[in-house]
C-alpha positions in Angstrom: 0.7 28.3 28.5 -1.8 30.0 25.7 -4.7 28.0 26.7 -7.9 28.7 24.8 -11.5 27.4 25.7 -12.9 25.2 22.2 -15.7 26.9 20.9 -18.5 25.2 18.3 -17.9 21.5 17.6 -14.0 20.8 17.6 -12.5 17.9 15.9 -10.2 15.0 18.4 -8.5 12.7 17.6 -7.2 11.4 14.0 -9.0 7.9 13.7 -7.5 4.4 13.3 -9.0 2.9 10.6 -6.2 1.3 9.5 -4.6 4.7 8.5 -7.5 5.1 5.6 -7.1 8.6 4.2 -10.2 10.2 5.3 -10.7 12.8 1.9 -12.1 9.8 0.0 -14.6 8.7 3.2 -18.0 10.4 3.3 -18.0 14.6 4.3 -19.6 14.5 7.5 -18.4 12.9 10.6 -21.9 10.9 11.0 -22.1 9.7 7.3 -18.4 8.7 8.0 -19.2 6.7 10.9 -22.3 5.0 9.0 -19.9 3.9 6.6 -17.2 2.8 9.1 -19.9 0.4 10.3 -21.6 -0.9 7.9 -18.2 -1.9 6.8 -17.1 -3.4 9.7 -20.4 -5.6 8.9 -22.9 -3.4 12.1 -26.2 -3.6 10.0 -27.6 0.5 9.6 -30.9 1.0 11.1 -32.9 4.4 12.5 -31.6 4.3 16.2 -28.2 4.3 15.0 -28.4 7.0 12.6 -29.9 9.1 15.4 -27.0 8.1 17.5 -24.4 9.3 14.8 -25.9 12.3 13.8 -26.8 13.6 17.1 -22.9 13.0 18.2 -21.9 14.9 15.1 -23.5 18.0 16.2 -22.3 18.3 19.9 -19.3 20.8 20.8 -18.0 18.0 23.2 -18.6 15.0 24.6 -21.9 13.4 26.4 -22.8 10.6 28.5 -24.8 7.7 27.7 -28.0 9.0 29.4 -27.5 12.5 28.3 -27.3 11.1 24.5 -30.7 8.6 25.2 -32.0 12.1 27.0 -31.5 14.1 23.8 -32.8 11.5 21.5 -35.7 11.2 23.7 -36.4 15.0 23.6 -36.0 14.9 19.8 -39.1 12.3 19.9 -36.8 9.3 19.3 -37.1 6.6 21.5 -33.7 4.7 22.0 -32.7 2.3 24.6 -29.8 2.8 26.4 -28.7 -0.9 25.4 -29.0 0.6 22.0 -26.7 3.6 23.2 -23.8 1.8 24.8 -24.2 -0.6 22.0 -23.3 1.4 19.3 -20.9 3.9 21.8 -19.0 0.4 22.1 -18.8 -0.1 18.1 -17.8 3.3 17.5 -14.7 3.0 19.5 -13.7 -0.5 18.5 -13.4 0.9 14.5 -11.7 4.1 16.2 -14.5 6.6 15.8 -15.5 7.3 19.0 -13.2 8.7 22.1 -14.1 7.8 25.5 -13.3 10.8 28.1 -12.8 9.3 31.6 -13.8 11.7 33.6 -14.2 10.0 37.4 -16.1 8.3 39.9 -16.9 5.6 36.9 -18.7 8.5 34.2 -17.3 8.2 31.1 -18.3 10.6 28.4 -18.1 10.1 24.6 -17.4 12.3 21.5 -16.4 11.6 17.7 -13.2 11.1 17.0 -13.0 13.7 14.2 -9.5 14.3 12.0 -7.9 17.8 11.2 -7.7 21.1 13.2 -9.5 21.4 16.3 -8.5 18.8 18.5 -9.2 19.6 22.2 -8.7 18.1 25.6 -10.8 18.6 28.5 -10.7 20.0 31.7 -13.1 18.4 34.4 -14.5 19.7 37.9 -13.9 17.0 40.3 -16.6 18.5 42.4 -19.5 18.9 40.4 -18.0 17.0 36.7 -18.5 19.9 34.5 -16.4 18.8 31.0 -14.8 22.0 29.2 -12.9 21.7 26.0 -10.0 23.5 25.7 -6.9 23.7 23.3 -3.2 24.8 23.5 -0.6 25.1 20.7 2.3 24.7 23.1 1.1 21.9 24.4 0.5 20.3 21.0 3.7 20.9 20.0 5.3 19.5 23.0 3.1 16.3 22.5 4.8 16.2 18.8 7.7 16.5 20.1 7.8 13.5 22.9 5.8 11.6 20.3 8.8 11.8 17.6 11.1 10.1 20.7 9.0 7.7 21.6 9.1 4.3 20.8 6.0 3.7 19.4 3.9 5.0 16.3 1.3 7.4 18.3 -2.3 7.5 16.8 -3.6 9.4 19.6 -3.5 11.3 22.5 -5.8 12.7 25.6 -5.3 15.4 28.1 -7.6 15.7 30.8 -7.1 18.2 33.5 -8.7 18.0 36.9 -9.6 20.6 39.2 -12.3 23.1 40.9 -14.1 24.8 38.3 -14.3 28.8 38.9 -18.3 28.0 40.1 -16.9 25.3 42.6 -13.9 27.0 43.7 -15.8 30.1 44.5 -18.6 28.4 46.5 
């Protein structure tokens, strides 16, 4: 298994906006996700923008109180309310992914289409959260997914395990 650690902000998961073709949608992920709400009839506002354009910029996925921490060090007071508020809208129009990553943390990243998408490997000791990608295991996901009996609009792999800090100590 070729397994390669994601570098820079990787795309996920192919949203599920009814199947919209994405080219005609706004360029960036955050203007894409204003969009995707304000159609959905979520009214815009500042705290939301921040939201949005803060998740387009991370390499992977944060929690709730590390994306109210951020926004607070950036000078912009948001409630967490606000946060899960619009994490919670964001995945009911299929925008958002929520990684489960144990002991009730969940972690949240754009959905993003194209190359790029990752899965995650998480400590179960400390809860670090790496992305990582693999070809062959792509491949054998398009391959199950073709025998399935469903359509398949997405897919998650999360490994557990000691990271090499943990396992060491």
């Amino acid at each position: 298994m070729d397994v390669q650690r994601s570098p820079g902000v990787d795309a996920c998961h192919t949203p599920r906006i009814d199947d919209v073709e994405l080219s005609s949608q706004p360029s960036s992920w955050s203007e894409q996700a204003a969009q995707g709400l304000a159609d959905a009839g979520y009214r815009r506002g500042g705290a939301r923008r921040a939201i949005l354009e803060l998740l387009d910029e991370q390499p992977c996925a944060l929690t709730a109180v590390e994306i109210q921490s951020e926004l607070c060090a950036r000078n912009r007071e948001v409630s967490r309310a606000s946060v899960y508020r619009v994490m919670e809208e964001l995945e009911e129009i299929g925008l958002l992914q929520r990684v489960e990553v144990g002991r009730g943390l969940v972690r949240y990243e754009p959905a993003r289409h194209g190359p790029g998408h990752h899965h995650h490997l998480v400590c179960d000791r400390c809860g670090r959260l790496e992305p990582f990608t693999d070809e062959g295991l792509e491949r054998a996901i398009r391959r199950a997914c073709e025998r399935l009996p469903l359509r398949v609009s997405e897919h998650e792999i999360v490994i557990r395990g000691a990271c090499s800090a943990c396992s060491s100590a």
